[in-house]
C-alpha positions in Angstrom: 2.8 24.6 -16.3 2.0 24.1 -12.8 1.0 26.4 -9.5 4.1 25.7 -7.5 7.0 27.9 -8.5 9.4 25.8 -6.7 9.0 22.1 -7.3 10.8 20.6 -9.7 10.4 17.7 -11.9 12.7 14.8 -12.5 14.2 11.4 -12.1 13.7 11.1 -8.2 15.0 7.7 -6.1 12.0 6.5 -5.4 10.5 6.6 -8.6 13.7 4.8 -10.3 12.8 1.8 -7.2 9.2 1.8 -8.6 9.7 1.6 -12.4 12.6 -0.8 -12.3 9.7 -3.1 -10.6 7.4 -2.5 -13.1 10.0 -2.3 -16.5 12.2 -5.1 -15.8 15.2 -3.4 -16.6 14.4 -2.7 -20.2 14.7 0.6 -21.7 11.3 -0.1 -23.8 9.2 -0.6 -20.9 10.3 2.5 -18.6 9.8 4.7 -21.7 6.1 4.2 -22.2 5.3 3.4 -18.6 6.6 7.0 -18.7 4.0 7.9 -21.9 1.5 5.7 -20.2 1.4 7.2 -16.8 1.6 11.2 -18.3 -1.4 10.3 -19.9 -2.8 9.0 -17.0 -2.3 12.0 -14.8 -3.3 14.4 -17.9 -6.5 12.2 -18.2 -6.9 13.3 -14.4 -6.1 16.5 -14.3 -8.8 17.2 -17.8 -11.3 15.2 -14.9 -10.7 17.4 -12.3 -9.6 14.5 -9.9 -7.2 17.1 -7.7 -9.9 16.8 -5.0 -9.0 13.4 -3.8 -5.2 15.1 -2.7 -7.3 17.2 -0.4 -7.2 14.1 1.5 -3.1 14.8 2.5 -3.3 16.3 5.9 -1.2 18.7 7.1 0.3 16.1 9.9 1.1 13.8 6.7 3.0 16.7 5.2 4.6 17.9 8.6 5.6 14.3 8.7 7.4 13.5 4.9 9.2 17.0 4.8 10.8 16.3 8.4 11.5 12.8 7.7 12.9 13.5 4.1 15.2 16.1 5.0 16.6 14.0 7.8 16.9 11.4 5.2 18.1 13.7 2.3 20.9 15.4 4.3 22.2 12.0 6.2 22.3 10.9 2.2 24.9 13.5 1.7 27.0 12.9 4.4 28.4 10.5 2.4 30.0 12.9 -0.4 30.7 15.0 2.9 33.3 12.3 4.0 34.3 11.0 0.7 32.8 7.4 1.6 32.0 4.7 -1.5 29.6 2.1 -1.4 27.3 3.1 1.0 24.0 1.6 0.8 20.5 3.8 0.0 17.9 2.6 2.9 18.2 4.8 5.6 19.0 2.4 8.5 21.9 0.4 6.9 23.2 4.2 5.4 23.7 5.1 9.2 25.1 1.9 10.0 27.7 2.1 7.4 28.4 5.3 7.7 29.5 5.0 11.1 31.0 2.1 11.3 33.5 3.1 8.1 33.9 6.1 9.6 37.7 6.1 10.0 37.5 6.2 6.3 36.8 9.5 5.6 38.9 11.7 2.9 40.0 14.8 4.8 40.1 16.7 1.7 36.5 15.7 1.2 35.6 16.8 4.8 37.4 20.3 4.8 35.7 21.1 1.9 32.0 20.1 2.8 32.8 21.4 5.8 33.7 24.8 4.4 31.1 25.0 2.0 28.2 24.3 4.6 29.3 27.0 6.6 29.9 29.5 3.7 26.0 28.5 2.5 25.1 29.7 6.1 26.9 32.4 6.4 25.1 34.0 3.1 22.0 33.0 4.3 22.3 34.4 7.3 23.7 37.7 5.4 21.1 37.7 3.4 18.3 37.4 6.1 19.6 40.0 7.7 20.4 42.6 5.3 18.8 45.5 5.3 17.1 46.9 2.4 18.5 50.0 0.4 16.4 53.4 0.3 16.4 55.2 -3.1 17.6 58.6 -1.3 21.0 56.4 -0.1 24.0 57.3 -1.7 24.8 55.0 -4.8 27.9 53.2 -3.7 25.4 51.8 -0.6 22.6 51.1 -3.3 25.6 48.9 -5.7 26.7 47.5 -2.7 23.5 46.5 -1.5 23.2 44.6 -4.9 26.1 42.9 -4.7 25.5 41.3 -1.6 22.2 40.6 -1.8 22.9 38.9 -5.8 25.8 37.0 -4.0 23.7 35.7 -1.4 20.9 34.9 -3.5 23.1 32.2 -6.1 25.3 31.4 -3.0 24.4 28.0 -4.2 26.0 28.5 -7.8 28.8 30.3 -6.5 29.9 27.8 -4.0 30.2 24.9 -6.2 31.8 27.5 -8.9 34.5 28.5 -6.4 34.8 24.6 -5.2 35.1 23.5 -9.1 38.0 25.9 -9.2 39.9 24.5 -6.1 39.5 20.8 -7.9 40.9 22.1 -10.7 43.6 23.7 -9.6 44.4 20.8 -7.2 44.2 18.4 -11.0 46.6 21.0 -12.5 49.3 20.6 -9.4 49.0 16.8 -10.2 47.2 15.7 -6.7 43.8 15.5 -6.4 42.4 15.0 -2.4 38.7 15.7 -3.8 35.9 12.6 -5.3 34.5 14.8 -8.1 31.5 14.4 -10.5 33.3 12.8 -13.2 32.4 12.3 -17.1 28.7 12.9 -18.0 28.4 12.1 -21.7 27.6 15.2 -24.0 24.6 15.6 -26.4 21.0 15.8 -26.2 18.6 12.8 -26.5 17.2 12.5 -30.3 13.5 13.6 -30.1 10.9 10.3 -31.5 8.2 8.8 -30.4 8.1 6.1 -27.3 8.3 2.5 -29.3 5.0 0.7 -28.5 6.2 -3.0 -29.2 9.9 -4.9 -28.8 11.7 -7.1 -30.6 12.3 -10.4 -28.4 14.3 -13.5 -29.6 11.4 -15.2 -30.1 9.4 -12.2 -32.1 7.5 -8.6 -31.0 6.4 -8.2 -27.5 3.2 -6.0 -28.7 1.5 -3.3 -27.1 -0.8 -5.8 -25.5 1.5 -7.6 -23.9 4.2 -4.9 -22.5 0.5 -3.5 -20.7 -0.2 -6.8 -18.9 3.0 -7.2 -18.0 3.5 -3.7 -16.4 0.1 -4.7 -14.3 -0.4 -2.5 -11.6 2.5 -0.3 -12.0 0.1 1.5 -14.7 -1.4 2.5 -11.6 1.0 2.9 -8.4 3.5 4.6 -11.2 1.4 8.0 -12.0 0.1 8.1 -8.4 3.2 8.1 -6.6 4.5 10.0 -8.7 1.8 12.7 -8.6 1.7 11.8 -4.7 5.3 12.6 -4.3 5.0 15.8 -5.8 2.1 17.2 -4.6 3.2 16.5 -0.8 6.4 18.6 -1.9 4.6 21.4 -3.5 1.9 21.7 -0.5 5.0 21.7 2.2 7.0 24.4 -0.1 3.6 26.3 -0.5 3.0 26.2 3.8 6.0 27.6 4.3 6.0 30.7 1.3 1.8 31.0 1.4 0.9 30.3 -1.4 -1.9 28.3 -2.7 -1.2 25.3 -4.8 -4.4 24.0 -8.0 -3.8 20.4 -7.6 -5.6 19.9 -11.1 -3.3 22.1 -11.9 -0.1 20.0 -11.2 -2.0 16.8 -12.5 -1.8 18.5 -15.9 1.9 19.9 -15.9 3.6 16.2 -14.5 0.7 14.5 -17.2 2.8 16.9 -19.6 6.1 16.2 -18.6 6.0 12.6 -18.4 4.3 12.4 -21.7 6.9 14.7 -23.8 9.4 13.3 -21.8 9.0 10.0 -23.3 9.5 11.3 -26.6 12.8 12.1 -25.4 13.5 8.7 -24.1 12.6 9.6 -20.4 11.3 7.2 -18.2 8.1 8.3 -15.3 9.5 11.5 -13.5 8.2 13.3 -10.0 8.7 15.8 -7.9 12.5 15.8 -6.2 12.5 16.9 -2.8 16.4 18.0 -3.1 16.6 20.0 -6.4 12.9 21.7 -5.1 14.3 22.8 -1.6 17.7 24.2 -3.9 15.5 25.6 -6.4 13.5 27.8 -3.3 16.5 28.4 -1.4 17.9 30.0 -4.8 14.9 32.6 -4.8 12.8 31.2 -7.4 9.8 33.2 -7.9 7.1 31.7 -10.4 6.7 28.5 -12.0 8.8 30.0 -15.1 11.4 29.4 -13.1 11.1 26.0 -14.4 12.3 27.7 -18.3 15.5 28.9 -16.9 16.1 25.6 -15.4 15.3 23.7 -18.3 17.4 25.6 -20.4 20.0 25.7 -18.3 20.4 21.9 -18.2 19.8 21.7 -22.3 22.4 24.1 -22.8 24.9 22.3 -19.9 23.9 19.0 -22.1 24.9 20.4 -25.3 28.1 22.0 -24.5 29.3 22.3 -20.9 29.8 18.6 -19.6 33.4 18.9 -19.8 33.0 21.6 -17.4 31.2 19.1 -14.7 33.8 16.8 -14.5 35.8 19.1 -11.6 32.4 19.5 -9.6 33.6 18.0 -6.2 30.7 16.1 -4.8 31.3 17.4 -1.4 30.0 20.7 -2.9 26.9 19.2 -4.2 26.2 17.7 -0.7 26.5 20.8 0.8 24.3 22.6 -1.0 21.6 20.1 -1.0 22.2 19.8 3.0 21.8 23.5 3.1 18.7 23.4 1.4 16.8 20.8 3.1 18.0 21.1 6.9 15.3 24.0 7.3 12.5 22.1 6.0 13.0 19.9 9.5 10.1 21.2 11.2 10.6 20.3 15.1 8.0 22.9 16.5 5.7 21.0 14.5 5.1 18.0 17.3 4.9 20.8 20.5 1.9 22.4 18.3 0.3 19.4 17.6 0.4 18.5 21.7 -1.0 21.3 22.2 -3.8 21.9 19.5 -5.2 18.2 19.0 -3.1 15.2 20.2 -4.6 13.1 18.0 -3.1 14.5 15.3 0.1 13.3 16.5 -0.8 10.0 15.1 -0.8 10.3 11.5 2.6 12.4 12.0 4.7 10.0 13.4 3.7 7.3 11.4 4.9 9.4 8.2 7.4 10.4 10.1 8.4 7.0 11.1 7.8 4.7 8.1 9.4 7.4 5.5 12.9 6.4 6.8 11.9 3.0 5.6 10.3 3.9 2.6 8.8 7.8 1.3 6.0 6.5 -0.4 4.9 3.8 2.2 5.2 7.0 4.7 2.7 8.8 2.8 0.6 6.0 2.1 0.3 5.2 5.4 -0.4 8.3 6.8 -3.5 9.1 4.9 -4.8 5.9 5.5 -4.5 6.7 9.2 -5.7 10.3 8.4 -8.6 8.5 6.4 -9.5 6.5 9.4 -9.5 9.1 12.3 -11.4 11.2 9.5 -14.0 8.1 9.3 -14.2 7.4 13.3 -15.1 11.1 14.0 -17.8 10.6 11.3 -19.0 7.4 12.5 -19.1 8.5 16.2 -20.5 12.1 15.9 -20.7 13.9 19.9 -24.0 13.0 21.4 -25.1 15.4 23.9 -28.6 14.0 26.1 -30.1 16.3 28.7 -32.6 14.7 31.1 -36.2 16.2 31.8 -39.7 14.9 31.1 -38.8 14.3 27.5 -34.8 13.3 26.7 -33.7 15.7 24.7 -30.6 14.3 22.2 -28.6 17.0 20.5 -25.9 16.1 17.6 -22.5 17.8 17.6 -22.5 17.3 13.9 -23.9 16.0 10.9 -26.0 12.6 10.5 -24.2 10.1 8.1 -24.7 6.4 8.0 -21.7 5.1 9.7 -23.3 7.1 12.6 -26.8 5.8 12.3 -26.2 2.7 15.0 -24.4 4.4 17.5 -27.4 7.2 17.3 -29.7 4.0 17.7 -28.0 2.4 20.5 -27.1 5.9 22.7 -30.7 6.7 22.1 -32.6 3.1 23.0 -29.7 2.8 25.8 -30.4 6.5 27.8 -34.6 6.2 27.4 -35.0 2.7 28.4 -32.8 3.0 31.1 -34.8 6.2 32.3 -37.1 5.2 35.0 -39.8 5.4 34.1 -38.9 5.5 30.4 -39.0 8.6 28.2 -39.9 9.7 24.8 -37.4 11.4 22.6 -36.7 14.7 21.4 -34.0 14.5 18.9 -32.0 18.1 17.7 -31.5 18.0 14.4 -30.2 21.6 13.5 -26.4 20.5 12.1 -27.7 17.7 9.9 -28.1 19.6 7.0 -28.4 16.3 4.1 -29.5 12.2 5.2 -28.9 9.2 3.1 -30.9 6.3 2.6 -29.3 4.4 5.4 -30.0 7.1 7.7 -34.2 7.2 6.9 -33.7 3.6 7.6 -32.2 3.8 10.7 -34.9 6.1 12.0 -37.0 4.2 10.8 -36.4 1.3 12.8 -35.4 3.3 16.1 -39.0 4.8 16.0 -40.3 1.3 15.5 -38.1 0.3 18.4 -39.0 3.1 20.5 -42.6 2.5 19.6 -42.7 -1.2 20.8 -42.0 0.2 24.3 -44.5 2.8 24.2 -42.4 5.6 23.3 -42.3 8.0 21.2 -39.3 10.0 18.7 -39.7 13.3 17.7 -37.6 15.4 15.6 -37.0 19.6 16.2 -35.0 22.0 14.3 -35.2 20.1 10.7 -33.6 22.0 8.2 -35.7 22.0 5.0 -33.7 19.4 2.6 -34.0 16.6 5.5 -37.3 17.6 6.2 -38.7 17.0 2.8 -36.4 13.4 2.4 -38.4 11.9 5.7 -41.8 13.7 4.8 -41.1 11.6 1.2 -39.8 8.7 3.4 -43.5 8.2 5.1 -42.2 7.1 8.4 -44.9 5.1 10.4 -45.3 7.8 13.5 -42.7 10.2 12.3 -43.4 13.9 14.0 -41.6 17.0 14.1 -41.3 20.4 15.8 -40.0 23.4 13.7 -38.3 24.5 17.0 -37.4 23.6 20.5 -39.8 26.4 22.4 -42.7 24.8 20.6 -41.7 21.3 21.2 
């Protein structure tokens, strides 16, 4: 139901951390926290609240999508090497992984090995093959096809051929390979999300589970609808296309609330099983329908079949996926373009190997303040002559108002002999109440010393807010010339 043909929804690491916070470990709780926050992010979607993820700069997204596929593919190296108990934050993962190192499973590591560079080499087959004319002959035209469908499920048929290496290797009687294992069979019966729980001691109601859930009824749905939205706006950069954030807030308020009736708890976008799904060639958002129905159908009657999946496969594919969404160009641009952009990238970049969502988090807020600093300290150009004349780079709001005060009362007092002021207004297109009152007082100011403000260039919506205003002394110029 959403705009982003390749993201796709479900049980993510992150959002497992953040509802086993909020649901205490019981299967209750994670249910309707799941019903809870899908109706949360429908209720958005209806509001049209999509606006407020305008507010994710492209640094931020730069940022995660570097960040996560460095932590996605070190994830997998794991599975690559055949190592156990490896912790999931980042920094101990490294530190483990190294340091067991001498543990590795060679038949693990050939395998991984192998299937990484079979991935690449269809890719790069692909990439480089060269489209069939109608007028070829039809052997070229069928063999065209054949190479171009191979390369486009290379994903599907590596872990198909790898399945059939395990399972020959389990027929011989030896098996070097750590593969998937039982998955139980059967799909989830479809009822509605239980709103109370029996305790020892009585029903938990409705009321209760709430208040205890607290602010996860809040940091649940947004996260979640953070998490995916940064992944669908990085997928959309790099395949242009546009992304209607209200849009996605409908489709995950829809999933997570039909979910629930099928005993799901809160889902979000997967960084993984997206960069697979666009590496595979997915082309529209109904890709979601062939996905969906693939992993009903694989519920219902093909688990058996997953048991010889080598896991070294799966990390291959996933490592394939996600190594390209590593964007290193993306920090020599920004040097170049605006340094200061720089900022907000590296701390996403940074604090996502700690945590994804503190990443994000923290790099709108720093977004959020450079955003606010430009606006409260607007350019201030003041060219000397009888009168000064002070020209704003942009528009007038009221974090600006006493820094306008203070450059203007600084630069005319200091004149000798004092001057009167000319201020430009021509890109201050709207004022607020603060502002009038700011002006207000810097004529009074300007006044006490004998001087006098004058406005030029009003545009007609802030003319007619300080002609309702009645400032004591307030004059204007409808251009410079006649000023």
């Amino acid at each position: 139901l959403g705009t982003a043909k390749d993201v796709t929804l479900g049980p993510t690491a992150i959002m497992s951390l953040l509802v086993s916070s909020y649901a205490f470990h019981e299967p209750v709780y994670a249910i309707l926290l799941a019903f809870l926050s899908g109706c949360i992010q429908l209720a958005m979607g209806l509001l049209h609240l999509g606006f407020l993820l305008d507010f994710i700069s492209c640094p931020v997204i730069k940022g995660f999508t570097s960040a996560a596929s460095i932590t996605i593919s070190f994830n997998q190296i794991k599975n690559i090497l055949g190592l156990q108990g490896i912790p999931r934050q980042f920094f101990l993962q490294v530190y483990e992984t190294l340091r067991r190192i001498g543990e590795t499973r060679a038949g693990d590591a050939i395998l991984g090995l192998a299937c990484l560079a079979a991935l690449a080499g269809l890719q790069a087959m692909k990439s480089r093959l060269p489209r069939a004319a109608h007028a070829e002959p039809l052997a070229a035209r069928v063999s065209y096809l054949i190479v171009w469908t191979s390369a486009t499920a290379r994903n599907a048929l590596v872990v198909l051929f790898a399945g059939l290496v395990a399972y020959s290797f389990q027929v011989m009687g030896s098996q070097p390979l750590t593969l998937t294992g039982s998955i139980p069979q059967g799909l989830p019966a479809f009822r509605l999300p239980r709103f109370s729980m029996a305790a020892p001691n009585g029903t938990i109601p409705f009321r209760s589970i709430v208040e205890d859930m607290g602010v996860g009824l809040a940091v649940v749905p947004l996260m979640g609808l953070l998490e995916t939205v940064a992944i669908a706006k990085a997928f959309a950069s790099q395949n242009d296309y546009r992304i209607d954030p209200n849009q996605e807030l409908l489709a995950m308020g829809f999933a997570n609330i039909l979910g629930s009736f099928v005993s799901s708890y809160p889902i979000t976008g997967s960084f993984g099983r997206t960069a697979v799904n666009a590496q595979s060639g997915v082309c529209t958002p109904a890709g979601g329908l062939v996905t969906g129905a693939l992993v009903l159908l694989s519920l219902a009657y093909l688990t058996s079949l997953f048991y010889y999946i080598p896991k070294a496969a799966l990390a291959a594919v996933i490592i394939s996926a996600v190594v390209p969404m590593f964007d290193a160009g993306i920090f020599r641009t920004l040097w170049r373009v605006k340094r200061l952009d720089l900022v907000p990238l590296c701390v996403t970049f940074l604090l996502c190997f700690w945590e994804v969502q503190y990443g994000i988090v923290a790099g709108v807020l720093v977004s959020g303040i450079l955003l606010l600093y430009s606006i409260a300290r607007p350019p201030i150009k003041v060219s000397e002559g009888d009168v000064l004349l002070v020209q704003l780079g942009s528009s007038l709001h009221f974090p600006a108002i006493e820094c306008l005060r203070d450059t203007v009362c600084s630069r005319a007092l200091a004149a000798s002999p004092p001057r009167s002021v000319i201020l430009d207004c021509c890109h201050i297109s709207n004022i607020d109440y603060t502002v009038v009152v700011g002006l207000a007082e810097l004529l009074q100011e300007l006044r006490k010393h004998g001087l006098s403000l004058a406005f030029c260039r009003l545009q007609d919506p802030v003319l007619q807010v300080l002609l309702s205003a009645d400032l004591e002394g307030f004059q204007h110029f409808p251009s410079r010339e006649e000023a």
